[in-house]
C-alpha positions as CSV (number, residue, x, y, z in Angstrom):
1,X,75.8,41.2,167.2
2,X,79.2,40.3,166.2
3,X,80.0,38.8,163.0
4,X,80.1,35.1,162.1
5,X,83.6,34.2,161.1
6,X,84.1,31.4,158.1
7,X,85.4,28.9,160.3
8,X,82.1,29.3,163.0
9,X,79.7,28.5,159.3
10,X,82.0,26.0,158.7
11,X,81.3,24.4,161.4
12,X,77.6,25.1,161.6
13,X,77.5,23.4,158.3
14,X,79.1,20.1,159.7
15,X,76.8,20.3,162.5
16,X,73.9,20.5,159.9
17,X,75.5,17.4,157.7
18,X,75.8,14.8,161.0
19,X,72.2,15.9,161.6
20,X,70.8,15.1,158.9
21,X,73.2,11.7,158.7
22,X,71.4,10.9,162.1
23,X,68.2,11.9,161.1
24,X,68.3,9.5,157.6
25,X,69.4,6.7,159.7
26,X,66.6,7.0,162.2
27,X,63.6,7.6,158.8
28,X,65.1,6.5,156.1
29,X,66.3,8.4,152.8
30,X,63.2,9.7,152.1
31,X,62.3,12.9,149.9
32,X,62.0,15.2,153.2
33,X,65.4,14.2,153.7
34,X,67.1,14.6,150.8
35,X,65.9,18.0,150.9
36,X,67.1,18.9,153.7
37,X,70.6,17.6,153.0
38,X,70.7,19.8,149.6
39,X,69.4,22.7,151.4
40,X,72.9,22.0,153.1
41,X,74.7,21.7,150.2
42,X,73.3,24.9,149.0
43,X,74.2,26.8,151.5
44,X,78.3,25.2,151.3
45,X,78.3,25.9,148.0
46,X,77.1,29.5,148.6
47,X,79.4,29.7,151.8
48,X,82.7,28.5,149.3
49,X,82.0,32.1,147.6
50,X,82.2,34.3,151.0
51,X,85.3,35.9,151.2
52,X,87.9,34.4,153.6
53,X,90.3,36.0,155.9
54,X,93.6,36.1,154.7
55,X,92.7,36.6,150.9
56,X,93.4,39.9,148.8
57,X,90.2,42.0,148.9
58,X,90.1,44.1,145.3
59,X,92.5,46.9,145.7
60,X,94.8,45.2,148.0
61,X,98.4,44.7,147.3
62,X,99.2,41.6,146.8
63,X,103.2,40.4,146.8
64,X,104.7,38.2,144.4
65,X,107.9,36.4,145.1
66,X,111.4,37.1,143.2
67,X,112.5,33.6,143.4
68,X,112.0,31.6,139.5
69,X,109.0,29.9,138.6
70,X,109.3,25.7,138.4
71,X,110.2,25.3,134.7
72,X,107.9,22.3,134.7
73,X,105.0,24.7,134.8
74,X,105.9,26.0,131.0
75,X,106.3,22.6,129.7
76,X,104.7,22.8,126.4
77,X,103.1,26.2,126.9
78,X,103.4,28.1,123.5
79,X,104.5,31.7,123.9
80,X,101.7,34.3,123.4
81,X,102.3,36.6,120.5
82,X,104.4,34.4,118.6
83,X,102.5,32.0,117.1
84,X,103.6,29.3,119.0
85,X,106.9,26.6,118.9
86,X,107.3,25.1,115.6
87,X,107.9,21.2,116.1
88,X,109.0,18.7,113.5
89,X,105.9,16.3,113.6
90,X,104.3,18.2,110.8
């Protein structure tokens, strides 16, 4: 049996929600139905945690670009080791 790709479950799921979107709307939001709809949930949340294709597996090289860093991303970042920037609002 060949294996179920992310993007199959994905869809799977989606197919689960609009079910259970038509089944509420046909009985009501009743307990039996709220159940099932957090059994989906459930199982996205767990899904969310499968590995995905394209993503470093543990031991796998992963590349990081030469080109600089947006300084905006170290705006008011202390420095480790150094006990931080001194400013004059003491």
């Amino acid at each position: 049996m060949p294996a179920t790709t992310n993007s199959e479950l994905d869809r799977a799921l989606g197919e689960l929600r609009r079910c259970i979107s038509t089944l509420r709307s046909h009985h009501g939001d009743n307990v039996t139905i709220r159940r099932l709809a957090n059994g989906v949930e459930r199982l996205e949340i767990d899904a969310a945690e499968l590995p995905a294709r394209g993503r470093p597996v543990a031991g796998e090289v992963v590349y990081v670009p030469d080109t600089p860093y947006d300084p905006a991303l170290w705006r008011d970042v202390d420095d480790e080791g150094i006990g931080g920037h001194r400013r004059g609002d003491r």
